[in-house]
C-alpha positions in Angstrom: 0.0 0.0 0.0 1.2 3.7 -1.0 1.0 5.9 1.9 1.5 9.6 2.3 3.0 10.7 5.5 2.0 14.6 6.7 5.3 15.5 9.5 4.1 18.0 11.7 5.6 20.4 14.6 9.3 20.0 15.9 12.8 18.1 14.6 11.8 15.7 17.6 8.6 14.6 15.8 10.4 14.6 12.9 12.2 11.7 14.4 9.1 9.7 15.3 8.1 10.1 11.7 11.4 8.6 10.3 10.6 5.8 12.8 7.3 5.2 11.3 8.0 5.8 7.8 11.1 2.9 8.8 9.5 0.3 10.3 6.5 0.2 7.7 9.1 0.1 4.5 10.1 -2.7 6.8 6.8 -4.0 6.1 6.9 -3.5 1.7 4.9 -0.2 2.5 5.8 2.3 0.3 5.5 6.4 0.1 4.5 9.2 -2.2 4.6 12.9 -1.4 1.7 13.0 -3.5 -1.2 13.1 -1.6 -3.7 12.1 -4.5 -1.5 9.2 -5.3 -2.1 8.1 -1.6 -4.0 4.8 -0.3 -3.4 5.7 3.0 -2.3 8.6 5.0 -0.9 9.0 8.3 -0.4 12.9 9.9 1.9 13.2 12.8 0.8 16.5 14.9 2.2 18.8 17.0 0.3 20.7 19.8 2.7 22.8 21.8 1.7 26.0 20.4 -2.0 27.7 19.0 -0.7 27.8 15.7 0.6 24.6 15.9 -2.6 23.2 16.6 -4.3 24.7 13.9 -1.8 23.7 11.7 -2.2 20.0 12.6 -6.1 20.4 12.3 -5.8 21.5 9.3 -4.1 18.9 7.5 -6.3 16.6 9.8 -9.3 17.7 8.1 -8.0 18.4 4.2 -7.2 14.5 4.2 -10.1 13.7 6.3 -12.5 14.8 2.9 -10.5 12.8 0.9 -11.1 10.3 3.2 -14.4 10.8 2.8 -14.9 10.6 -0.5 -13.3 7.1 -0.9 -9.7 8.4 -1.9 -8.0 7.3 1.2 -8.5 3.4 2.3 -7.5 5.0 5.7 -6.1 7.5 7.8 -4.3 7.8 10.5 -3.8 10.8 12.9 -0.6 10.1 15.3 1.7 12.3 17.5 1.1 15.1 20.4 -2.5 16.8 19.1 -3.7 12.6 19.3 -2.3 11.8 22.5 -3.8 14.9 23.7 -7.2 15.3 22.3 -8.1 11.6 21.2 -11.2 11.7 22.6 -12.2 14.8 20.4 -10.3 13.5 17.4 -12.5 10.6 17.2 -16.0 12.5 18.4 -15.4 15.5 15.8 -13.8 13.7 12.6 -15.2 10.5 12.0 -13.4 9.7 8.7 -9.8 9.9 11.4 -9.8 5.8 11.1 -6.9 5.1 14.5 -6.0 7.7 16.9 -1.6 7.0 17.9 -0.4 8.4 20.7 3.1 9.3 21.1 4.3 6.5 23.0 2.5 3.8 20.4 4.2 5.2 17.2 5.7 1.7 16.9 2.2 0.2 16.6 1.5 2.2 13.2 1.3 -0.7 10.7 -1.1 -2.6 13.1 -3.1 0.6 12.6 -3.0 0.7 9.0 -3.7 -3.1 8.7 -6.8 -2.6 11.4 -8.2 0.5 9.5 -8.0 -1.1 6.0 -9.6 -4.2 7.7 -12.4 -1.8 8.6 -11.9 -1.7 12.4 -11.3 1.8 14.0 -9.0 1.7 17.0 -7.0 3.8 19.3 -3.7 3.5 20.3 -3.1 5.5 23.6 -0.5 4.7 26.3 0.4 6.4 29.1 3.0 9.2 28.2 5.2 8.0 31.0 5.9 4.7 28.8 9.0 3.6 26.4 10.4 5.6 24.7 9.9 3.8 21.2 13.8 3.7 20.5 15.9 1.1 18.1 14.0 1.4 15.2 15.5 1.3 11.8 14.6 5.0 10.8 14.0 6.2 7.0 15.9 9.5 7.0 14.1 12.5 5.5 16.5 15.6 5.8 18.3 14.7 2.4 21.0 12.2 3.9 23.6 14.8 5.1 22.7 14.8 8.4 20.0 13.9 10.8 18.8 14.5 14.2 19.1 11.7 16.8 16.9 12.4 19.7 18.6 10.9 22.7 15.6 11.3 25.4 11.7 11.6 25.8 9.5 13.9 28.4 10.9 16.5 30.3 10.6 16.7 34.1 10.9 20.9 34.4 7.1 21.6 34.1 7.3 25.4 33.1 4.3 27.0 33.6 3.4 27.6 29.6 4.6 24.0 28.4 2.0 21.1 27.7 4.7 18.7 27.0 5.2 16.9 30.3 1.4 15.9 30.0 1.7 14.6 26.3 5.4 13.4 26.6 5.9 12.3 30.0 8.4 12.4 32.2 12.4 12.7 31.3 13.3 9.6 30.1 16.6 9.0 28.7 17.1 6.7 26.0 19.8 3.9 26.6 23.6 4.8 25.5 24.4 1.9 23.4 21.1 2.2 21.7 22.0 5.6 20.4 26.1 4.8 19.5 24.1 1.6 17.6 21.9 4.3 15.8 25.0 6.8 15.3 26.9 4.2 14.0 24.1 2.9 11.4 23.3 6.6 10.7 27.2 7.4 9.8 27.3 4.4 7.4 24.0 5.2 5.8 26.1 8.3 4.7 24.9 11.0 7.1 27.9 13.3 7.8 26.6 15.6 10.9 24.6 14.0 14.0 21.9 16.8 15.6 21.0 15.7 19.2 17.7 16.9 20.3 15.4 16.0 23.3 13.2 18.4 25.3 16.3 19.0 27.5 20.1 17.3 26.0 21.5 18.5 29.3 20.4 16.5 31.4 20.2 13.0 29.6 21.6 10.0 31.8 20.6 11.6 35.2 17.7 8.9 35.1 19.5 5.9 34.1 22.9 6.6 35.6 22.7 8.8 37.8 25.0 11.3 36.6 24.7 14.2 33.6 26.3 11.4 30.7 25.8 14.2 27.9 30.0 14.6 28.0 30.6 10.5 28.0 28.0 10.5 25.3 29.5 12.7 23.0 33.0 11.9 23.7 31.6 8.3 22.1 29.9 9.8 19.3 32.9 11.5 18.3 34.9 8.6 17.4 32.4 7.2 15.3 34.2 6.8 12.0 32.2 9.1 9.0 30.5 11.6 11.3 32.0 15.5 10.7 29.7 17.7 13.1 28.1 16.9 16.0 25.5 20.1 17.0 23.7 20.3 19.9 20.2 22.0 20.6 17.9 22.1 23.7 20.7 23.0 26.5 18.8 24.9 29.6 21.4 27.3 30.6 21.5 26.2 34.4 22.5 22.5 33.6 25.1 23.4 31.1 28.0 21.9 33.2 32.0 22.9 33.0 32.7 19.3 32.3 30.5 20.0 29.3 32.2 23.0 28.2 35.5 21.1 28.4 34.0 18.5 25.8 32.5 21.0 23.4 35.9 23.0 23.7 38.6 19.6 23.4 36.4 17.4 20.8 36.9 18.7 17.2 33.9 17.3 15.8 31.5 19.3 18.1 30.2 22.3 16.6 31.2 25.6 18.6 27.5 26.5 18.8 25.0 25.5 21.4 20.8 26.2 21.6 20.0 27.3 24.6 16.4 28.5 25.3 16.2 31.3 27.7 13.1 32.2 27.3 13.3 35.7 28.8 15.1 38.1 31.4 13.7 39.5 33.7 13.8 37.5 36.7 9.9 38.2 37.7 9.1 36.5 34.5 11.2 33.7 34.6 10.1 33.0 38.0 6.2 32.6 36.9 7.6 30.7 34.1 8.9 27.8 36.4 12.7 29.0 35.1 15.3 27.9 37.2 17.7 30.5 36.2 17.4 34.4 37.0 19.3 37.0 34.7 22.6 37.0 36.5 22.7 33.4 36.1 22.2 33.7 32.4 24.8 36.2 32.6 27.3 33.6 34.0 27.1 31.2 31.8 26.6 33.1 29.0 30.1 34.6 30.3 31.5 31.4 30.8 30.7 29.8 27.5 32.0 33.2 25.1 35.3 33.0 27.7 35.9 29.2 27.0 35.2 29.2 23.5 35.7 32.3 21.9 33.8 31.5 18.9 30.6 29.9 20.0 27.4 30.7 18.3 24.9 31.3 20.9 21.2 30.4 19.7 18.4 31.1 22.0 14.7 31.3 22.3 12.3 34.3 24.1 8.3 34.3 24.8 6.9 38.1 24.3 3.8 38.6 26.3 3.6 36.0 29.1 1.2 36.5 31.6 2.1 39.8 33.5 4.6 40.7 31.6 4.9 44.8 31.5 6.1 47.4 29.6 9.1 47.7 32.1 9.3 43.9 31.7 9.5 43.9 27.9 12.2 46.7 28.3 14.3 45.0 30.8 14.3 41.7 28.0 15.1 44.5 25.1 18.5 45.7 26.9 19.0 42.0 27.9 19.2 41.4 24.4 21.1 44.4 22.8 23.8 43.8 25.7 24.1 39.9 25.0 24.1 40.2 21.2 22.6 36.3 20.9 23.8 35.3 17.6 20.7 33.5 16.6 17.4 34.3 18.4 13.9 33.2 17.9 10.9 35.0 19.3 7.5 33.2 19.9 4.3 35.3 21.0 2.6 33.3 24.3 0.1 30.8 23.5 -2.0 30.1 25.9 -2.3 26.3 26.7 -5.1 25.2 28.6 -4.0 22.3 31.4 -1.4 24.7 31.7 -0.2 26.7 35.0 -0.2 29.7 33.1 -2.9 29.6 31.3 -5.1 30.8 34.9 -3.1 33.2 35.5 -4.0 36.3 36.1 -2.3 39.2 33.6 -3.2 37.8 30.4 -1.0 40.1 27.7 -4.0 41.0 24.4 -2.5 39.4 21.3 -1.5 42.7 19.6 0.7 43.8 22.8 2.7 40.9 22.3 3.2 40.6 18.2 4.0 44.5 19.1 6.6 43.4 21.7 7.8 40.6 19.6 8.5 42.3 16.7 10.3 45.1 18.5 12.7 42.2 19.7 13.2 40.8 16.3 13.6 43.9 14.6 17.0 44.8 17.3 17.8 40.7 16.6 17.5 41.7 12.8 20.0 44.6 13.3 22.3 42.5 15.6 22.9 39.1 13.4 23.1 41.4 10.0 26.1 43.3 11.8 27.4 40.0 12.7 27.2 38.9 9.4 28.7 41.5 7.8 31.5 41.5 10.6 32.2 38.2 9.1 33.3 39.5 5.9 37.5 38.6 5.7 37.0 35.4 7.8 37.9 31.9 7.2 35.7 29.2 8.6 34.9 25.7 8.2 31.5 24.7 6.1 29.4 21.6 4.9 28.4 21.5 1.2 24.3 21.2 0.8 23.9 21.2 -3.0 24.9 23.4 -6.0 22.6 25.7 -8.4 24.4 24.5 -11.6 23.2 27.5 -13.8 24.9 30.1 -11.3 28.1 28.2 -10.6 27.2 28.3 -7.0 27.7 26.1 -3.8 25.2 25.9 -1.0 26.7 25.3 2.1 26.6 25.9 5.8 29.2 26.6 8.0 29.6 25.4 12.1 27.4 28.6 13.1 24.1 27.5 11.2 21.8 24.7 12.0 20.0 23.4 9.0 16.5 24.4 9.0 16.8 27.5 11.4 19.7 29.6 10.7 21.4 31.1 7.2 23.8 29.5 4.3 26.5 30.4 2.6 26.5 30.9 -1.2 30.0 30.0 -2.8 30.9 31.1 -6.1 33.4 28.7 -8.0 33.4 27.1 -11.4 34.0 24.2 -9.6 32.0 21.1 -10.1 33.9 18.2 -8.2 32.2 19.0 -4.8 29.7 16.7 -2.8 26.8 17.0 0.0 28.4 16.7 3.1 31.9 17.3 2.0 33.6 20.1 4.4 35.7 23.0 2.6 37.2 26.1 4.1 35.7 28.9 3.0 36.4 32.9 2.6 33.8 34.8 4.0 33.5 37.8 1.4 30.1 39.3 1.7 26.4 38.9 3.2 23.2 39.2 2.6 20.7 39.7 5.1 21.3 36.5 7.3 23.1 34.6 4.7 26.8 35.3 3.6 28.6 35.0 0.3 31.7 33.3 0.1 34.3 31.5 -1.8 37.0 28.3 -1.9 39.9 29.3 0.5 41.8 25.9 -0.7 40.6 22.3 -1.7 38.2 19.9 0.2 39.5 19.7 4.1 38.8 16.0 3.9 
């Protein structure tokens, strides 16, 4: 059976979806991007934000008529939305033929076979169970590199976040599971490893007792065909020195670290359920530019929580023109219900905080296109994407730039000889907005 898969919401979902997409080629299943070449579909939701939501509903519904008028034999709605809201998946859209919840993603051909049989079941565990981990995962992101999510949950329960009740609890995912899928994932050809969880700090604490991030990386970095090794998801107060000492020794890590502040002034971040206050950002934000003189700092902000202020808003605006984050994201607050937050009192209207939002990305805007053209003279290390053959042009990215989130590099060269995934040095000659122009320093670093 041809079956169309929909990927919804966050690069860990993305995972779950390779996982699916894996263990049903497993089964002679086959794909199409095509929706209206589709005998079956399967959408994998997200739910963490409003717009997320709606997003997910969306595509829930456009597939649900086709459903309905006997172009689908069945379809499949799987992820956070279905863990959450089963009960009104099923009630509201009848043609939605099994309900997965995100600890049962490894039941998805048993819910293909079941809805093409004409039976409509659920598939809801409790959130606290697996993880689903070990399966053989069809990578989507092209081949060149791939995330590896190395836990599931996350026991911080900030007052905004729905995930603890749709994920469960922090569960770390054994070691020699993930060097076993780093190791497959390097011969299959992907060149950098992406390690995502709700939190990569503080993976291992459960199952050893310890913060194992540093042991874990130290073992991904021998494996033989990896380049980069980028990690995302590091909450500033469990970003250890042992951990600095790994990203600064190992020469495969990337010199750039994602780490979600969410805001800065201290009376926000304590109704957020933070466990850091501004000097404490400060600190480490210190530490990590004076151990590594290089890193790329990436970090997250909410404009608009509940009682935020004008005098809030401002003390997050200098927080931000002082720190000069090289990559910052800014997300309005979306109110969650079966969240803390979302009774409490001080509720921000929806144009105060796009206003306050795009008051912080417009100073971000300024800040990254002075770093970018600040770059202009300097040599740096970056992995080949593709090539626009009519312009003689290389896309690439260098250390500083996540795929998916962050800029490219254009590099001009008559040269033809280059593959994805191969690392060059490259002269940094211009920008462009976020993205910089560039050219060959010397041949192929490999």
């Amino acid at each position: 059976m041809k079956v169309a898969f929909v990927s919804l919401g966050c690069d860990k979902n993305l995972v779950d979806t390779e996982m699916m997409l894996g263990m049903l080629a497993e089964k002679g299943y086959t794909f199409t991007d095509d929706e209206e070449e589709a005998e079956a579909a399967v959408v994998n939701t997200c739910c963490f934000i409003g717009d997320a939501k709606e997003e997910s509903i969306q595509a829930i519904l456009e597939l649900a008529e086709r459903r309905q008028a006997g172009g689908l034999r069945a379809l499949v709605v799987a992820g956070c939305l279905a863990q959450r809201y089963a009960r009104e998946i099923r009630e509201e859209i009848p043609e939605v033929d099994a309900v997965i919840g995100t600890m049962a993603i490894d039941r998805v051909a048993e819910a293909l076979e079941s809805a093409c049989a004409g039976e409509r079941k659920d598939y809801i565990t409790d959130p606290d169970a697996g993880p689903v981990y070990g399966k053989r995962r069809s990578v989507t992101t092209g081949g060149i590199y791939a995330y590896l999510k190395i836990a599931e949950g996350c026991d911080k329960r900030c007052t905004y976040c729905i995930i603890p009740k749709v994920r469960g609890s922090y569960r770390s995912v054994p070691m020699e599971a993930l060097i076993e899928e780093s190791e497959r994932l390097a011969e299959e050809g992907v060149k950098e490893l992406i390690l995502v969880a709700q939190e990569t700090t503080l993976y291992g604490k459960d199952l050893y007792g310890r913060k194992a991030l540093p042991e874990l990386l130290r073992r991904l970095c021998r494996i033989e065909g990896l380049s980069w090794i980028r990690l995302l998801y590091c909450y500033p107060e469990e970003i250890t020195e042992e951990l600095i000492r790994v990203i600064k020794e190992e020469p495969k890590i990337c010199h750039y670290l994602d780490m979600p502040i969410q805001h800065a002034s201290d009376r926000i971040l304590l109704r957020m359920g933070r466990r850091t206050g501004q000097e404490e950002l400060r600190e480490r934000i210190g530490k990590l530019r004076e151990e590594i003189p290089d890193i790329c700092l990436r970090t997250t902000l909410i404009s608009g929580f509940p009682g935020e202020t004008q005098e809030d808003h401002i003390e997050l605006y200098r927080f931000v023109n002082e720190i000069e984050f090289d990559r910052l994201g800014v997300f309005t607050y979306s109110r969650e219900e079966g969240t803390a937050a979302a009774d409490m009192d001080g509720q921000v209207p929806q144009e105060i905080k796009e206003a306050r939002r795009s008051e912080l990305m417009e100073l971000q805007q300024a800040i990254a296109f002075e770093k970018a053209e600040d770059a202009k003279g300097s040599a740096v290390m970056a992995m080949i994407e593709g090539r626009m053959e009519e312009e003689d042009v290389y896309v690439a990215r260098t250390y500083r730039d996540a795929p998916g989130v962050d800029g490219l590099v254009f590099l001009h060269t008559p040269r033809t000889d280059l593959m994805s995934g191969d690392l060059v040095k490259v002269r940094i000659t211009g920008s462009h907005e976020y993205d910089l122009i560039g050219e060959l320093e010397n041949e192929s670093a490999e």
